[in-house]
PyMOL Python script that loads the backbone (N, CA, C, O; Angstrom):
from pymol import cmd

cmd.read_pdbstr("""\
ATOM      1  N   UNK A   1      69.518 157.215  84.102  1.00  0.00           N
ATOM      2  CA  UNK A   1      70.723 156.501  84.424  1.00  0.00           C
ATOM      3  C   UNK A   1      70.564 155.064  83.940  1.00  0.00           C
ATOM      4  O   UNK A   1      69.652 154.256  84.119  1.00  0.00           O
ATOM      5  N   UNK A   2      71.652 154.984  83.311  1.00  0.00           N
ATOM      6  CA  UNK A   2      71.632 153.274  83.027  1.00  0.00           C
ATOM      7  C   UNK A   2      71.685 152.287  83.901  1.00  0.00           C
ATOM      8  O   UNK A   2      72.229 152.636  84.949  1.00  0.00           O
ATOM      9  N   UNK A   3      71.227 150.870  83.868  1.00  0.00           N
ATOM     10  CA  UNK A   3      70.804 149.969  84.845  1.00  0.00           C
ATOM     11  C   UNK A   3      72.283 149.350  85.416  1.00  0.00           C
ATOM     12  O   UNK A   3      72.590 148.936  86.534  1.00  0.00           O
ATOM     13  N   UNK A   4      73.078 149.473  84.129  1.00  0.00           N
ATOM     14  CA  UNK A   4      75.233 149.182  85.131  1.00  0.00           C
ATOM     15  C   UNK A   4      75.362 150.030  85.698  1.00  0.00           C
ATOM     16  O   UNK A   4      76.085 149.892  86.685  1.00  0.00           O
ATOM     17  N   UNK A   5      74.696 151.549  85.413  1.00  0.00           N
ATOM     18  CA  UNK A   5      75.692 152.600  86.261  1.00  0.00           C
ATOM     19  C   UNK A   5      74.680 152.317  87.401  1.00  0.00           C
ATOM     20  O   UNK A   5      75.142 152.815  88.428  1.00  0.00           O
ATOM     21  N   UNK A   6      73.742 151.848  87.586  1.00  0.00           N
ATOM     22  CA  UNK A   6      73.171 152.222  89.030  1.00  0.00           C
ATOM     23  C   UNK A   6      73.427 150.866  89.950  1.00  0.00           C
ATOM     24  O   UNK A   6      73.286 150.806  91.172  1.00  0.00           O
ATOM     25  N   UNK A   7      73.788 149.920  89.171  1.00  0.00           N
ATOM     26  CA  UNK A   7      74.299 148.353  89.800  1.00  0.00           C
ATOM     27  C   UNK A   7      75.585 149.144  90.249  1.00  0.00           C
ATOM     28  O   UNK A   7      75.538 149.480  91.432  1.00  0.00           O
ATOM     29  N   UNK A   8      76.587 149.472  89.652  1.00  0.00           N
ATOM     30  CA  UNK A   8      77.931 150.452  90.289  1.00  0.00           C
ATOM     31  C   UNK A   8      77.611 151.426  91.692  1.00  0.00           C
ATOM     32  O   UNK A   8      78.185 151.515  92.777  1.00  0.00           O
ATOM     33  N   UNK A   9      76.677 151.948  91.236  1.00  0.00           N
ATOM     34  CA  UNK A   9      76.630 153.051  92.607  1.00  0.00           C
ATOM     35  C   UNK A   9      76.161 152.266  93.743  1.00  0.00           C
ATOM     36  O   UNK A   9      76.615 152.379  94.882  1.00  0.00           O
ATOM     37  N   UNK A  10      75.093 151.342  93.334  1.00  0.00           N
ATOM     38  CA  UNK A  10      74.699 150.457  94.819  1.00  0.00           C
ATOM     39  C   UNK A  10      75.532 149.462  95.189  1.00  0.00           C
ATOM     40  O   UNK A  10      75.574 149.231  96.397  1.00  0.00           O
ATOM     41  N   UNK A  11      76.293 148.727  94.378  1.00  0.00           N
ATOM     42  CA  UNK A  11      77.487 148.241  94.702  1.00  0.00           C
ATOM     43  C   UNK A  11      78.250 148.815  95.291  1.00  0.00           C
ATOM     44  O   UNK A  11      78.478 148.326  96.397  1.00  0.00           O
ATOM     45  N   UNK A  12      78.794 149.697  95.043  1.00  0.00           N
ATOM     46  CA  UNK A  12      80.322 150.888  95.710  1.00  0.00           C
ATOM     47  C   UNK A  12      79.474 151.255  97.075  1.00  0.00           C
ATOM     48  O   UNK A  12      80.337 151.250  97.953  1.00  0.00           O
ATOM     49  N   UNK A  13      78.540 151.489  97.524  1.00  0.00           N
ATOM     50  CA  UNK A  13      77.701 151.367  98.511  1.00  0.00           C
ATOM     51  C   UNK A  13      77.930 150.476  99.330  1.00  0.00           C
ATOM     52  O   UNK A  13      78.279 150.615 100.502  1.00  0.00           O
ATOM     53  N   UNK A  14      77.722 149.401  98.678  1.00  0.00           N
ATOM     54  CA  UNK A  14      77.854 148.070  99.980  1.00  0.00           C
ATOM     55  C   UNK A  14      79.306 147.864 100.418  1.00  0.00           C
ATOM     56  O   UNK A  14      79.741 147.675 101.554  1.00  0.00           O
ATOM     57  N   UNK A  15      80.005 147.950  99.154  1.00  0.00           N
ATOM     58  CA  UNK A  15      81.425 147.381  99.375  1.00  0.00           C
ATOM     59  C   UNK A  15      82.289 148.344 100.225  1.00  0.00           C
ATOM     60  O   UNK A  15      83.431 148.155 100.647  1.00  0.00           O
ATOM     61  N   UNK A  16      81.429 149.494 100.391  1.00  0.00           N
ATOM     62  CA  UNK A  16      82.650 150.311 101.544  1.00  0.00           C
ATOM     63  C   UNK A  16      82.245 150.461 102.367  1.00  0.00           C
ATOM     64  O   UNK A  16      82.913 151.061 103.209  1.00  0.00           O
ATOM     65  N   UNK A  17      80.457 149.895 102.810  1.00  0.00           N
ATOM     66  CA  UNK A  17      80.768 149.252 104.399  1.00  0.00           C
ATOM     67  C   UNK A  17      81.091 148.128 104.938  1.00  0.00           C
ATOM     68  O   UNK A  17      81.452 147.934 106.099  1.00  0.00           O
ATOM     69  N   UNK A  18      80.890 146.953 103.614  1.00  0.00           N
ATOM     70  CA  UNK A  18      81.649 145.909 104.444  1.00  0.00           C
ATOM     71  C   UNK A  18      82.972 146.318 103.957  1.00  0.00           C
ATOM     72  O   UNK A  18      83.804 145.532 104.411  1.00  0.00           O
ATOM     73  N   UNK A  19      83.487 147.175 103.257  1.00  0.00           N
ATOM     74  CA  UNK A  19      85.656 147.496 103.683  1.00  0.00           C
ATOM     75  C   UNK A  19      85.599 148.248 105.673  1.00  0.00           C
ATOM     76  O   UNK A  19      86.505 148.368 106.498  1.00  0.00           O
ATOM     77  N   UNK A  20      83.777 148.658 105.764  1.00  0.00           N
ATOM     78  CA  UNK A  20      84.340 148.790 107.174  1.00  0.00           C
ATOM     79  C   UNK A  20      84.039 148.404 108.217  1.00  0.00           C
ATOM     80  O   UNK A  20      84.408 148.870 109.294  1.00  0.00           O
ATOM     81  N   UNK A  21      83.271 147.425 108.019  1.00  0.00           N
ATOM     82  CA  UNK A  21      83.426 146.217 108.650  1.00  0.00           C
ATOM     83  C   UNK A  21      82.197 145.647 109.273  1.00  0.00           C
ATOM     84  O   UNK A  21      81.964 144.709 110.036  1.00  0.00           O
ATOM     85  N   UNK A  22      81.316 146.801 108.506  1.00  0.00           N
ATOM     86  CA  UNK A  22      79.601 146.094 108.332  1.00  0.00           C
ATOM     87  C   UNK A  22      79.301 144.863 108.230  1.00  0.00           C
ATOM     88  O   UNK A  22      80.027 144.138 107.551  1.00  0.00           O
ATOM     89  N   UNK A  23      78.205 144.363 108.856  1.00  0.00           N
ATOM     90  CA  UNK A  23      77.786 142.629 108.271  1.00  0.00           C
ATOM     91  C   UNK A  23      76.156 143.119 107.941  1.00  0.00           C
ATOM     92  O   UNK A  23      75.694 144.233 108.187  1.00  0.00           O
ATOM     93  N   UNK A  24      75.562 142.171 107.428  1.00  0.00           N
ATOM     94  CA  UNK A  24      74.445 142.957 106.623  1.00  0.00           C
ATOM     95  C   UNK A  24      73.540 141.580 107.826  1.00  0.00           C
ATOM     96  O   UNK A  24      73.747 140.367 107.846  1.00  0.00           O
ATOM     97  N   UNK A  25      72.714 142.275 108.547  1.00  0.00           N
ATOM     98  CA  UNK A  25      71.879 141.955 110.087  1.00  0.00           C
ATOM     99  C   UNK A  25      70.414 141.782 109.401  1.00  0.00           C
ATOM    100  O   UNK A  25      69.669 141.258 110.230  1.00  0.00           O
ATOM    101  N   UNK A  26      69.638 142.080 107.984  1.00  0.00           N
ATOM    102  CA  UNK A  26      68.964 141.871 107.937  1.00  0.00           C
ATOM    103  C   UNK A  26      68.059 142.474 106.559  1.00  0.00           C
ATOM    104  O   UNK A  26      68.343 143.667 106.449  1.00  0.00           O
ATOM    105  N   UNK A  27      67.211 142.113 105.633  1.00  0.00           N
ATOM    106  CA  UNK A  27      66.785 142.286 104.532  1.00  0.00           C
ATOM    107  C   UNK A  27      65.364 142.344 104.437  1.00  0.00           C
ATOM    108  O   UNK A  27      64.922 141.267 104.838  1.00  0.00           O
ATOM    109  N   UNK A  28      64.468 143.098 104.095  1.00  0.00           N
ATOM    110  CA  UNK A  28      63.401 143.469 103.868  1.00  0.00           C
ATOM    111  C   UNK A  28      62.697 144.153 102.351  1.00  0.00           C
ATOM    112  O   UNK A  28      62.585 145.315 101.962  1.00  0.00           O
ATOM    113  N   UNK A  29      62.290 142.783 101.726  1.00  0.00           N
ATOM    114  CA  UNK A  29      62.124 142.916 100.125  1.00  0.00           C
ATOM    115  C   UNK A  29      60.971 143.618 100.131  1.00  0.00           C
ATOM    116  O   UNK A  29      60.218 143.130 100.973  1.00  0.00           O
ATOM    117  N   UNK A  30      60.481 144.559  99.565  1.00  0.00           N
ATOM    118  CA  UNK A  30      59.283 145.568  99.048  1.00  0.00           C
ATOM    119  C   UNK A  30      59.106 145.139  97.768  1.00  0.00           C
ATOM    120  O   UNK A  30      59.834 144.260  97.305  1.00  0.00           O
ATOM    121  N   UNK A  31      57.844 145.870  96.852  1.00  0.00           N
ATOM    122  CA  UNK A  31      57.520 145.852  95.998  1.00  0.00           C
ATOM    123  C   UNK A  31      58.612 147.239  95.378  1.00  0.00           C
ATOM    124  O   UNK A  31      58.870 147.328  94.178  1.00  0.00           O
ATOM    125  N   UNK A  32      59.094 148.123  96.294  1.00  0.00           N
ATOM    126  CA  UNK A  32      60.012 149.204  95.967  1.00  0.00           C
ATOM    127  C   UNK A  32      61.762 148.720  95.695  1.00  0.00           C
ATOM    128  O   UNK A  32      62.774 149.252  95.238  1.00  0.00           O
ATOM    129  N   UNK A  33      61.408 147.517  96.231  1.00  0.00           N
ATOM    130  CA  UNK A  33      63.226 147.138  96.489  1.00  0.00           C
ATOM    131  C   UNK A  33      63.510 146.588  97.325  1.00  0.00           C
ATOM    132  O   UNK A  33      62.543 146.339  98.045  1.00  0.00           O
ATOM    133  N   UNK A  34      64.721 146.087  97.788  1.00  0.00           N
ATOM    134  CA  UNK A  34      65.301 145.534  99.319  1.00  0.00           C
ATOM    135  C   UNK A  34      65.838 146.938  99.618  1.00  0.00           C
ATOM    136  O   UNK A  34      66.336 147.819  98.917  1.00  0.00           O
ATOM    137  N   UNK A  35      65.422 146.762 101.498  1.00  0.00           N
ATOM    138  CA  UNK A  35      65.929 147.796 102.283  1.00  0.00           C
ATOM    139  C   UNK A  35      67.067 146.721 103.306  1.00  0.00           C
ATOM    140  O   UNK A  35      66.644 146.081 104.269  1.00  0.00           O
ATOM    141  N   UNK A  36      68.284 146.705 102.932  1.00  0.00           N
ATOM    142  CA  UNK A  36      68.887 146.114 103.859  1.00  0.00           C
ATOM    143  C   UNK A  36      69.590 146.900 104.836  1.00  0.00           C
ATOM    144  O   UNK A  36      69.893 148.072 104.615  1.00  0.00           O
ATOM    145  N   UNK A  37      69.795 146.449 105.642  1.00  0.00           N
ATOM    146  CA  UNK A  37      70.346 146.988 107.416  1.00  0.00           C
ATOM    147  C   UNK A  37      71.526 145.897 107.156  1.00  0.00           C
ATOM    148  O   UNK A  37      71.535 144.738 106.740  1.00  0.00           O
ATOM    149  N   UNK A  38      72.778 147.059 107.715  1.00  0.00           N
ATOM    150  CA  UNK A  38      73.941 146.892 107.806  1.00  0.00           C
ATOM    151  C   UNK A  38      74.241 147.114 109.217  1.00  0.00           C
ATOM    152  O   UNK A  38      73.720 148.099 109.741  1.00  0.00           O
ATOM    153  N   UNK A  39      75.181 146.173 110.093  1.00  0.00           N
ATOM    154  CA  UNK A  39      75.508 146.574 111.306  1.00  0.00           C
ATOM    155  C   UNK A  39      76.981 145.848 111.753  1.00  0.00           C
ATOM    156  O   UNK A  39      77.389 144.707 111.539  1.00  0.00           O
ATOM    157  N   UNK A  40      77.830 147.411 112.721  1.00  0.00           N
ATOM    158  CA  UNK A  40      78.643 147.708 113.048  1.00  0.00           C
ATOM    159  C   UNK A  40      78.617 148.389 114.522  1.00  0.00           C
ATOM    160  O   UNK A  40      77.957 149.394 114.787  1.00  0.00           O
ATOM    161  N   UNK A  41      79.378 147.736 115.369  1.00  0.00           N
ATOM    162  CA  UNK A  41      79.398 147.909 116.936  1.00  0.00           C
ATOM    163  C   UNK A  41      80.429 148.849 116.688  1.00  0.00           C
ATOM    164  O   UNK A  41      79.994 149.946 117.040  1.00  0.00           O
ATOM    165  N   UNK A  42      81.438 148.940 116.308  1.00  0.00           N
ATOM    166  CA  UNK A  42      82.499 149.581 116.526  1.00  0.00           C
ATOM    167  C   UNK A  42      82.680 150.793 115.729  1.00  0.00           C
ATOM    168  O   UNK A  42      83.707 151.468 115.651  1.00  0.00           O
ATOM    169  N   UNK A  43      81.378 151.021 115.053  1.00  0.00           N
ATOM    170  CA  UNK A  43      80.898 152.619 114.141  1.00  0.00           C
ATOM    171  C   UNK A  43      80.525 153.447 114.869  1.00  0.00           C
ATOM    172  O   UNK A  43      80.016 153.013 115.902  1.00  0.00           O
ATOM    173  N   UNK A  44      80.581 154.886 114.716  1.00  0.00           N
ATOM    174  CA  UNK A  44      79.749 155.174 115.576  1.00  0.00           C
ATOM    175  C   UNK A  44      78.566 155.342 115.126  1.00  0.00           C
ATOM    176  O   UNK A  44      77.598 155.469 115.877  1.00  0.00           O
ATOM    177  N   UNK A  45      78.492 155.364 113.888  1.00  0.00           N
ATOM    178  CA  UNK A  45      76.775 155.129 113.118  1.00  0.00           C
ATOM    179  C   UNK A  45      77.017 153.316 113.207  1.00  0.00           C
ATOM    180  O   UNK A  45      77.732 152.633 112.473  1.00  0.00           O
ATOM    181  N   UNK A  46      76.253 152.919 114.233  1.00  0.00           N
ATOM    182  CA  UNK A  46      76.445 151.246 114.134  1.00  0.00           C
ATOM    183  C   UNK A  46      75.161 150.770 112.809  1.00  0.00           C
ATOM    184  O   UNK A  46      75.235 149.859 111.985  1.00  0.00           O
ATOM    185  N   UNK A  47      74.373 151.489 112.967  1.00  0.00           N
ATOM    186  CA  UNK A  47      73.406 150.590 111.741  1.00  0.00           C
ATOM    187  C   UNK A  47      73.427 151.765 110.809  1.00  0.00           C
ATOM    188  O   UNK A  47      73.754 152.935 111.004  1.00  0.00           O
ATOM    189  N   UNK A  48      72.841 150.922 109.380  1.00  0.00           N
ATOM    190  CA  UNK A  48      72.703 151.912 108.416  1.00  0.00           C
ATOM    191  C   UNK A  48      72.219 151.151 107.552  1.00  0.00           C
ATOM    192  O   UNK A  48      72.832 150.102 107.355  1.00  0.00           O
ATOM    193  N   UNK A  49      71.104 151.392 106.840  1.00  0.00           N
ATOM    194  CA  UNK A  49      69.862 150.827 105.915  1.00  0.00           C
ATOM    195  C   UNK A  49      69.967 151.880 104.437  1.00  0.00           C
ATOM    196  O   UNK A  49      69.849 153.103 104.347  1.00  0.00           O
ATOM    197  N   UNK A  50      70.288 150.634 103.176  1.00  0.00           N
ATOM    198  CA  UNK A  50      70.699 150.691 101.572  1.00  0.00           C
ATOM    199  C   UNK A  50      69.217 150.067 101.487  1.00  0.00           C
ATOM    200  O   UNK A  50      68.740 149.079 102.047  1.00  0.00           O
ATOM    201  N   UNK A  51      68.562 151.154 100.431  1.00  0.00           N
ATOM    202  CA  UNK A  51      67.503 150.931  99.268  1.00  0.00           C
ATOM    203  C   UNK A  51      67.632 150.102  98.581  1.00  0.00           C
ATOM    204  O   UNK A  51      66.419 149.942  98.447  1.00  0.00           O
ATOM    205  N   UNK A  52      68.197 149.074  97.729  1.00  0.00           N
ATOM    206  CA  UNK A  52      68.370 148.620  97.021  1.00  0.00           C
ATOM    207  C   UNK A  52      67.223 148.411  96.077  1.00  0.00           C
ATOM    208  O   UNK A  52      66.179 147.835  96.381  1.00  0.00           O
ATOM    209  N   UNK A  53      67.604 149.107  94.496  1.00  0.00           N
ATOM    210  CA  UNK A  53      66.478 148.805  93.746  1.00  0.00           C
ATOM    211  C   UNK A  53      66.985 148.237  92.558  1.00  0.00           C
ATOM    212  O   UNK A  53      66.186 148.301  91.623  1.00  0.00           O
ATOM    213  N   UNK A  54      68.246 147.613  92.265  1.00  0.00           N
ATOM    214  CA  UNK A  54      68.593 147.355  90.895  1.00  0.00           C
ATOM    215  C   UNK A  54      68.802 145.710  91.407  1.00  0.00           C
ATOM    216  O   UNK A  54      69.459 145.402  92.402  1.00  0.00           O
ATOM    217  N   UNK A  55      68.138 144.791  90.560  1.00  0.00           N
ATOM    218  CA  UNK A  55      68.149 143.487  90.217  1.00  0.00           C
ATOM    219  C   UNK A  55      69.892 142.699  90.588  1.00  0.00           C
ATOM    220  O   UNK A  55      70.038 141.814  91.431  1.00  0.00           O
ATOM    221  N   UNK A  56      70.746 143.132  89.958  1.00  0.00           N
ATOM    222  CA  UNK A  56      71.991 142.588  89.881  1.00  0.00           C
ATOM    223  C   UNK A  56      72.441 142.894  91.082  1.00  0.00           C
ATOM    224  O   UNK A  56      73.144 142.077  91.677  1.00  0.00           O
ATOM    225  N   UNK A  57      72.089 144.240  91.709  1.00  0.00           N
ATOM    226  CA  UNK A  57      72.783 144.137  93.206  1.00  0.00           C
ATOM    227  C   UNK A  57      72.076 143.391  93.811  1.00  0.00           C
ATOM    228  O   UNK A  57      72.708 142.761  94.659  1.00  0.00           O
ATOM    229  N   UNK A  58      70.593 143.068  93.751  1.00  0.00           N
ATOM    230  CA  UNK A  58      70.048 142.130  94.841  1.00  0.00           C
ATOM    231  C   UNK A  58      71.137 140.978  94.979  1.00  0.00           C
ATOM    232  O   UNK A  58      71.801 140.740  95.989  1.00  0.00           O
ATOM    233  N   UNK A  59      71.191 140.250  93.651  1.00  0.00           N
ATOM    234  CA  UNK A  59      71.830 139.323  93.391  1.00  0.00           C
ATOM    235  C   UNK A  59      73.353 139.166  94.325  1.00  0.00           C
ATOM    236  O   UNK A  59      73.788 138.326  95.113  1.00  0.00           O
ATOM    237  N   UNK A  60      73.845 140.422  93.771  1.00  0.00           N
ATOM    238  CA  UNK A  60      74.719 140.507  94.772  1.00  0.00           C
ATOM    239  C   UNK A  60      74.963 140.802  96.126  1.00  0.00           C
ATOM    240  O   UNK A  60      76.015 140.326  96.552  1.00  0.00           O
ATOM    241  N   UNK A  61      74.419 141.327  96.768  1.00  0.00           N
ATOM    242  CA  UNK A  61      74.604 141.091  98.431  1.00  0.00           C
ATOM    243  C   UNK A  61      73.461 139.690  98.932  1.00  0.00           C
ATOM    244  O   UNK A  61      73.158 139.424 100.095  1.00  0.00           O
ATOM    245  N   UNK A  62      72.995 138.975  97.715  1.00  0.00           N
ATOM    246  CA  UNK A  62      72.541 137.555  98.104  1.00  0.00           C
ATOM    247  C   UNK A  62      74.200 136.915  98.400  1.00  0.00           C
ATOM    248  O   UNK A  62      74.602 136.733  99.550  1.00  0.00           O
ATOM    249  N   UNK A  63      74.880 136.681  97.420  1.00  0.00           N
ATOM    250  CA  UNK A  63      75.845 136.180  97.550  1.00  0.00           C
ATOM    251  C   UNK A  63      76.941 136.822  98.869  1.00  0.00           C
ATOM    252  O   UNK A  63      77.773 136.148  99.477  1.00  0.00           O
ATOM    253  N   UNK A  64      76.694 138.052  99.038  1.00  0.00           N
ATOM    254  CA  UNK A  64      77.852 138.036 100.086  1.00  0.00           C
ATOM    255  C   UNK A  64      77.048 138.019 101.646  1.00  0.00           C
ATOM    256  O   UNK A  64      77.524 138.539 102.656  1.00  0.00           O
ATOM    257  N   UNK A  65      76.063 137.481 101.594  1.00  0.00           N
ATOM    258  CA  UNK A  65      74.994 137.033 102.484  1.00  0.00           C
ATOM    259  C   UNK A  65      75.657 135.510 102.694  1.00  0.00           C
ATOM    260  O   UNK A  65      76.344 135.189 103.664  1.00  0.00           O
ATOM    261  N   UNK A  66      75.262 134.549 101.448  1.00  0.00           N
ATOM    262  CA  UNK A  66      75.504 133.293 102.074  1.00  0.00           C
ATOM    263  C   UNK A  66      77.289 133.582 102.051  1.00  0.00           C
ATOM    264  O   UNK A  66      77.791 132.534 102.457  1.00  0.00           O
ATOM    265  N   UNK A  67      78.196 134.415 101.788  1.00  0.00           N
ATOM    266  CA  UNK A  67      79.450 134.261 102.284  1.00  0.00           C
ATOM    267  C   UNK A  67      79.789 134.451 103.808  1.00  0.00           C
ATOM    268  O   UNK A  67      80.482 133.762 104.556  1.00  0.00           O
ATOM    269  N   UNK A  68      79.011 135.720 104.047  1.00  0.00           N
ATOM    270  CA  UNK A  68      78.658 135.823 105.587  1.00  0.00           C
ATOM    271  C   UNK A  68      78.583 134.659 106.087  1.00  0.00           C
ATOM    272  O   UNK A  68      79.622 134.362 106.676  1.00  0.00           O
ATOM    273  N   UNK A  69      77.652 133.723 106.109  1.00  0.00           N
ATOM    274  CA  UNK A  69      77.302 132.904 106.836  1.00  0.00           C
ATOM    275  C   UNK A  69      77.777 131.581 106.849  1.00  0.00           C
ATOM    276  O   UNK A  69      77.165 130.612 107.297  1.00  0.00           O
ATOM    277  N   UNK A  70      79.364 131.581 106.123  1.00  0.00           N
ATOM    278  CA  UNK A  70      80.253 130.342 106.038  1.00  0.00           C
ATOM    279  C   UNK A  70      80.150 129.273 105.033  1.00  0.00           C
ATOM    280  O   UNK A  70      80.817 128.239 105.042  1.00  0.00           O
ATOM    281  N   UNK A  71      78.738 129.797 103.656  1.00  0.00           N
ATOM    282  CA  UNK A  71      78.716 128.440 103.131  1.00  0.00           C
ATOM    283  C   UNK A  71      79.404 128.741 101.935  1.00  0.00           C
ATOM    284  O   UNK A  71      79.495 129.695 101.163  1.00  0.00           O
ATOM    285  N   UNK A  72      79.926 127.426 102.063  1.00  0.00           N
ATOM    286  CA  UNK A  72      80.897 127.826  99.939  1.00  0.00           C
ATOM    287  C   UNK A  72      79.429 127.055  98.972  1.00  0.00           C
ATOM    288  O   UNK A  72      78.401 126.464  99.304  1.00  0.00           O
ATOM    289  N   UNK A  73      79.775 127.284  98.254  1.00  0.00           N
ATOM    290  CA  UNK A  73      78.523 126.773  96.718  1.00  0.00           C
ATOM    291  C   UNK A  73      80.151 126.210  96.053  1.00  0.00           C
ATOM    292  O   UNK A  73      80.216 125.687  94.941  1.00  0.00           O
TER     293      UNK A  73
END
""", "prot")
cmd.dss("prot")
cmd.show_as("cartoon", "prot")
cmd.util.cbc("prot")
cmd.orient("prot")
């Protein structure tokens, strides 16, 4: 698999739990990848932990990390 199509699949990943209303509670970088934890009170799966192993998505749920947390750049 190519390195866009797998930035796409882990992307489309994140973006349809925060469409449901996930906030991402916490990140744990490996030599394998980030394992981030997503959490939702009002799910009935409230947590749920993404592998992340492609570079550009790190990048990206960096950024919707510091959006989470109110700061503009």
């Amino acid at each position: 698999m190519s390195t866009y199509k797998e930035f796409l699949i882990e992307r489309n990943q994140i973006d349809s739990l925060i469409k449901k209303g996930y906030k991402i509670k916490n990140v744990r970088e490996t030599l394998d990848g980030a394992y981030v934890d997503f959490e939702n009170h009002e799910e009935e799966e409230q947590y749920v932990t993404l592998h992340i192993m492609n570079a550009d998505t790190r990048k990206y749920f960096g950024l919707l990390i510091i959006n989470q947390l109110g700061i503009n750049l």
